[in-house]
C-alpha positions in Angstrom: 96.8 4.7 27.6 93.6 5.3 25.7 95.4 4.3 22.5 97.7 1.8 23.8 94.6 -0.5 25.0 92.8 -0.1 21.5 95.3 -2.7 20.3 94.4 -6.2 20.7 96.4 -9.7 21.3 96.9 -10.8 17.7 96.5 -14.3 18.7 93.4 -16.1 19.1 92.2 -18.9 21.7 89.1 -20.7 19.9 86.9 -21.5 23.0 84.1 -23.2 21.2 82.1 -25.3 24.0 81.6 -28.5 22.6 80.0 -31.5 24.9 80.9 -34.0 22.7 84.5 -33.3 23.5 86.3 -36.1 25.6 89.5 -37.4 26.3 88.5 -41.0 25.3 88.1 -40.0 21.6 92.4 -39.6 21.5 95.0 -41.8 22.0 98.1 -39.9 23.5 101.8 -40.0 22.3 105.1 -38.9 23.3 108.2 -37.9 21.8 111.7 -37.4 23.3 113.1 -34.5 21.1 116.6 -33.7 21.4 116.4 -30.4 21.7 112.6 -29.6 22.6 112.5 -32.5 25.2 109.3 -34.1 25.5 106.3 -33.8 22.5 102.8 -34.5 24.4 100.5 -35.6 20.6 97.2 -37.2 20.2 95.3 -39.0 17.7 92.0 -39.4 17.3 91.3 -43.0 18.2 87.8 -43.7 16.7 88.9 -46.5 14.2 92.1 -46.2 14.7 93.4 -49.0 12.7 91.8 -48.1 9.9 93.3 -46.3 7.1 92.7 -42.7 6.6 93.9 -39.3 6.0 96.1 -37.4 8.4 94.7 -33.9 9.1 97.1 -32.2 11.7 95.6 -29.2 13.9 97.7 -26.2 14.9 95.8 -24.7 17.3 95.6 -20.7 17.9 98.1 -19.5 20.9 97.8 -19.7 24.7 98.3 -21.5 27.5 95.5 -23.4 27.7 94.7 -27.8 27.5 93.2 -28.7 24.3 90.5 -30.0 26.4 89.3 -27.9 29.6 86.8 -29.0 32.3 84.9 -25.7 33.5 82.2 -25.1 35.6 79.3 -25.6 33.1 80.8 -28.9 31.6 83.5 -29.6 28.9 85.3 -27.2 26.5 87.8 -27.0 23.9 90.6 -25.3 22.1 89.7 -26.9 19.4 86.9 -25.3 17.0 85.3 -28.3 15.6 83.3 -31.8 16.5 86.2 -34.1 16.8 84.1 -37.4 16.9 83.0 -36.5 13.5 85.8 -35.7 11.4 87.5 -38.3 13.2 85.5 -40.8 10.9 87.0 -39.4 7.8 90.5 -38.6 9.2 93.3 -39.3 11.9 92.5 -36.2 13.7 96.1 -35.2 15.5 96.8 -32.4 18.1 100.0 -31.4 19.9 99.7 -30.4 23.3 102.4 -27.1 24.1 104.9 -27.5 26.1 104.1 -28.1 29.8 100.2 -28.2 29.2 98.4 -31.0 30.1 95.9 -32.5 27.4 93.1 -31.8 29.5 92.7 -29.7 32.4 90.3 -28.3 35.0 89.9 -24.5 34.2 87.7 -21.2 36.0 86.2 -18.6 34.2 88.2 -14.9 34.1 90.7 -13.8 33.0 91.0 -11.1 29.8 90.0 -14.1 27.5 87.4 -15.4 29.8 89.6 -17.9 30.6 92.2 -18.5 34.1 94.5 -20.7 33.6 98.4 -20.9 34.9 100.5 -20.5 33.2 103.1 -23.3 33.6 106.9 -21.9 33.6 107.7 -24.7 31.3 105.5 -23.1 29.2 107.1 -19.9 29.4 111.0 -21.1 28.9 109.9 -23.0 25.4 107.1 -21.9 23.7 108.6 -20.3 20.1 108.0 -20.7 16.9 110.9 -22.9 16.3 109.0 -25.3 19.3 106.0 -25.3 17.3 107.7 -25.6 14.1 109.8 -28.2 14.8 107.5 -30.4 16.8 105.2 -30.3 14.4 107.9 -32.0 12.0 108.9 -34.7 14.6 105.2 -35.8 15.3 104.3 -36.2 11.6 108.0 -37.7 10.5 106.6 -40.3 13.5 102.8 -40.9 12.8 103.6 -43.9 10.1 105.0 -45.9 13.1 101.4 -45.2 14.6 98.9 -45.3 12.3 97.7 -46.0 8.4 98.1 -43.2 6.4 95.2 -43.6 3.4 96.9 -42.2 0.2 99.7 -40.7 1.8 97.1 -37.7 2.2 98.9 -35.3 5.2 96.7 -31.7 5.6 97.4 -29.5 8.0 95.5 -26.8 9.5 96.5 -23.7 11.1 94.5 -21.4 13.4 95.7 -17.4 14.3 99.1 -18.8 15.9 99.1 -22.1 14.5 98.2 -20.5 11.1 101.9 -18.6 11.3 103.4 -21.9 11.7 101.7 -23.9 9.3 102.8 -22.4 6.0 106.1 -23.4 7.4 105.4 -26.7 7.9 103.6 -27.7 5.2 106.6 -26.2 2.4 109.5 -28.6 4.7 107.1 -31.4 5.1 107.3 -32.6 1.7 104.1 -35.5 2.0 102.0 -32.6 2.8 98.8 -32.2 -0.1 96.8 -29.5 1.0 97.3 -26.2 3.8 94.6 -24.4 5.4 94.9 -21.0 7.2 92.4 -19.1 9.4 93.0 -15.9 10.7 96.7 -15.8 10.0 98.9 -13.2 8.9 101.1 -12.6 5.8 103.5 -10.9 7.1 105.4 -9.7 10.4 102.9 -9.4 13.1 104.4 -6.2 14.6 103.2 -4.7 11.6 99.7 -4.5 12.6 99.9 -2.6 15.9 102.1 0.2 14.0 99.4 0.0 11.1 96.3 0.1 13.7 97.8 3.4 14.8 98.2 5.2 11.6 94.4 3.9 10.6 93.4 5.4 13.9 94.6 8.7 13.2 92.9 8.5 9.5 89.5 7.6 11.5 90.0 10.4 13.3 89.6 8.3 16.6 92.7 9.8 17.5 95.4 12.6 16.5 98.1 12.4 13.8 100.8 13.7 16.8 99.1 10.4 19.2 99.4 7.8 16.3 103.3 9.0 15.9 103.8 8.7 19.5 102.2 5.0 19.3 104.3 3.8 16.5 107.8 5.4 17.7 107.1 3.8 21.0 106.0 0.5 19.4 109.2 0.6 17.8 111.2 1.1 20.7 109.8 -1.7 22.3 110.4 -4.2 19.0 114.1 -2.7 18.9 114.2 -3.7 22.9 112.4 -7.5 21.9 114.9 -8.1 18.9 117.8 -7.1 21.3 117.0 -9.8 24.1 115.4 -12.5 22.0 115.7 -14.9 23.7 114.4 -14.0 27.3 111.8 -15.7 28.8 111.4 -13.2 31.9 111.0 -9.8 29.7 107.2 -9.7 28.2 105.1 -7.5 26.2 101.2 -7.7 25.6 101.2 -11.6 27.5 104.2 -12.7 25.6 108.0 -13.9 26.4 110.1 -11.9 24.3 111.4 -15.3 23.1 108.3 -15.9 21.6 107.6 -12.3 20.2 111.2 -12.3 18.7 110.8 -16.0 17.2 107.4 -15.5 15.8 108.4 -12.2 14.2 112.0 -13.4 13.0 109.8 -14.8 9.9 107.2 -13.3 7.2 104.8 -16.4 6.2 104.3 -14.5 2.9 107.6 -16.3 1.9 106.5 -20.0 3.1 103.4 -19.5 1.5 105.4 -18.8 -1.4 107.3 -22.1 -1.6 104.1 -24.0 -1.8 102.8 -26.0 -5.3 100.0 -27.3 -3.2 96.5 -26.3 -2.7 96.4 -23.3 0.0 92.7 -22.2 1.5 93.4 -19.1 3.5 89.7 -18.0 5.7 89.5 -14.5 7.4 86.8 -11.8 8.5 87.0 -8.7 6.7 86.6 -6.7 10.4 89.4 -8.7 11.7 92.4 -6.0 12.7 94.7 -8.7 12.8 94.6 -9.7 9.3 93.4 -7.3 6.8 95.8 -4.8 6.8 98.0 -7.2 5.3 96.8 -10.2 4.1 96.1 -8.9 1.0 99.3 -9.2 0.1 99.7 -12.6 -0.6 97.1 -12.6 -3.7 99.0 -9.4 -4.8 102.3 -12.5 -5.0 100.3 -15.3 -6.0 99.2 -12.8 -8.6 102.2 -11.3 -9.8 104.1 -14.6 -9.9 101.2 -16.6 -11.4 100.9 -18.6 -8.6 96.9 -20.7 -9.2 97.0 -22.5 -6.1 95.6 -20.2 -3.5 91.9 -20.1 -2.2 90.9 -17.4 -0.1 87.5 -16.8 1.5 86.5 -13.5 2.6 83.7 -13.3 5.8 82.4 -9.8 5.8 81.8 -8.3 8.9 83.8 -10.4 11.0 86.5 -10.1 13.5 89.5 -12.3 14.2 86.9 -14.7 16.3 84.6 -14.9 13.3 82.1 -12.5 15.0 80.2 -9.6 13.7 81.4 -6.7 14.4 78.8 -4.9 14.7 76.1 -7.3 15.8 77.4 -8.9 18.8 74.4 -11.0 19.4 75.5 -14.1 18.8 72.2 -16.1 19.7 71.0 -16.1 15.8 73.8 -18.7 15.1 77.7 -19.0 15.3 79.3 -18.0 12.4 82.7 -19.8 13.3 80.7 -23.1 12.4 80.2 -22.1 8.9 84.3 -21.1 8.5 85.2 -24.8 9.8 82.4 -26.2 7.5 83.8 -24.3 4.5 87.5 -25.2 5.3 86.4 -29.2 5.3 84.1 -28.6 2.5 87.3 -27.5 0.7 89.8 -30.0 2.4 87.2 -33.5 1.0 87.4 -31.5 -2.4 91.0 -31.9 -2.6 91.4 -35.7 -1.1 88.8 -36.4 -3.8 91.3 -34.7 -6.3 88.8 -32.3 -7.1 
C-alpha cells in the first residue's frame, strides 16, 4: 500500500481561482452528434462579431464545470483570464459530457474539490468523445463566428494535451498546437516507470518495485480486456476511458504535424519527464524544426515547486500561460 499510493492521478484539474470569471463572458452552443449525442461549447462573447482568431481550449480531466461557484466566490477549470484573451481571440470551450457549464461546488474531496459525478459522465467520457467533439465544434464555428485569417490554435492541458496532438494533425485549418503537461507516450508507462525509479532511489526495494510493475500489469491486461466498461474503474477512471486514452501514443500525432508545436512541462513533474523526452529525440532524428519546448525546473505537473510549497511569493502557473500566449501572438504575427 505504501507504494501503491506513491503513484499519482496523471491527470490534472487546473483550479486557478479567478474572479473575473463569469458565465456572461460566453455564449453557449449545442451540437447534436450522431453518435456522441449532445456537444455543450462556448465562445467567448466579448466582441463577438468581430473577426478574430479561434483559440480552442482542451481542458485537463475531471468531472468538474468549467466554471464552479464555491464557497469563497467564483472558480475555474480554466487556467487563464478569459476576458482578456478574449479581446485578441474567440476563446472556445467544450463542456464534457453531462457537465453543466457552471456549477455550484464544496470543497473536499482528494483534489480539493466534491463534485458528482454525473453517470452520463461516466458512460461517455473517452478519448474518442473528446476527440471527436472537438472536430464537430470547430468543423461548426464558421456558421458562428468570423474566423480572422483562418488562424485555428488549439491548446491542450494534462488530458486535453493527449487529445490535442490528435486534433490538430486531422483538423487540417489548424496553424499552431500547444501542450502543457502532456505525455508522449502511453500513460501506463509512467506508473511502471515510477516504480523502477523508486527502487533506484532507494525509497523502496528492487523485490517491491517488481511486485508493483507485475501487478500494474495485471491490472492494464484486465483494462485492455473489458475496454469498454463503464462500471470497472482504476485510480478514478472507467476502464473505457483508461483503455481509450491508452489505445494511442501522441508521440505519433505529434509526428504528423508541419505546424508550429510549443510543448510546456516542469522538470519535477512525474507525469511527464520520464518520457517526454522522447519526442525531441524524433523530432531530432527525423529533422523535424517545428517543435518548441520549455522546460520549468523544479516543478510538478501543477507547475508547483517541488520543493518550496509556499506558494505566497507568486504563482508560477501564470508565467507557463503567459509564455504559451507569448509564443501563440508570435506565430499569428508569422513570426
Amino acid at each position: 500500500m505504501k507504494a501503491s499510493s506513491c503513484f499519482l492521478p496523471l491527470f490534472f484539474l487546473a483550479t486557478q481561482l479567478n474572479a473575473s470569471q463569469n458565465s456572461n463572458g460566453f455564449r453557449h452552443f449545442s451540437i447534436q452528434h450522431k453518435k456522441h449525442g449532445p456537444i455543450n461549447y462556448h465562445i467567448s462573447s466579448p466582441e463577438f462579431e468581430k473577426s478574430k482568431p479561434v483559440l480552442l481550449y482542451l481542458d485537463g480531466s475531471g468531472h468538474y464545470p468549467l466554471l464552479m461557484l464555491t464557497p469563497k466566490g467564483k472558480g475555474s477549470t480554466i487556467p487563464f483570464d478569459t476576458d482578456s484573451l478574449s479581446r485578441m481571440y474567440h476563446l472556445v470551450v467544450i463542456s464534457k459530457p453531462g457537465i453543466p457549464f457552471e456549477d455550484s461546488v464544496q470543497y473536499g474531496g482528494p483534489i480539493g474539490i466534491d463534485y458528482p459525478e454525473p453517470e452520463e459522465y461516466a458512460k461517455r467520457l473517452s478519448f474518442d468523445w473528446r476527440y471527436e467533439t472537438a472536430l464537430a465544434v470547430l468543423n461548426e464555428l464558421p456558421k458562428k463566428i468570423s474566423v480572422a485569417n483562418q488562424f485555428y490554435g488549439i491548446l491542450g492541458i494534462s488530458e486535453g494535451a493527449q487529445v490535442a496532438p490528435s486534433v490538430a494533425a486531422s483538423f487540417k485549418p489548424c496553424k499552431a498546437l500547444i501542450t502543457i503537461g502532456g505525455n508522449a507516450v502511453n500513460q501506463f508507462y509512467d506508473f511502471t516507470t515510477n516504480a523502477r525509479l523508486m527502487a533506484e532511489r532507494g525509497e523502496i526495494s528492487y523485490e517491491d518495485a517488481e511486485y508493483i510493475v507485475d501487478s500494474l500489469h495485471q491490472v492494464y491486461r484486465e483494462i485492455y480486456a473489458e475496454p469498454f466498461s463503464t462500471t470497472k474503474r482504476w485510480y478514478g477512471h472507467t476502464y473505457l476511458r483508461w483503455a481509450s486514452f491508452c489505445s494511442r501514443e501522441p508521440l505519433n500525432e505529434y509526428l504528423k504535424l508541419n505546424i508550429p508545436v510549443y510543448v510546456a512541462y516542469g522538470s519535477a513533474d512525474e507525469n511527464t519527464i520520464l518520457n517526454i523526452d522522447l519526442l525531441r529525440h524524433a523530432y531530432n532524428r527525423l529533422n523535424k524544426t517545428n517543435l518548441t519546448m520549455k522546460t520549468y525546473p523544479g516543478l510538478d505537473h501543477f507547475f508547483r515547486d517541488k520543493k518550496n510549497t509556499d506558494q505566497s511569493k507568486g504563482n508560477p502557473y501564470k508565467e507557463v500561460i503567459k509564455n504559451c500566449m507569448n509564443w501563440l501572438m508570435n506565430q499569428l504575427n508569422g513570426k
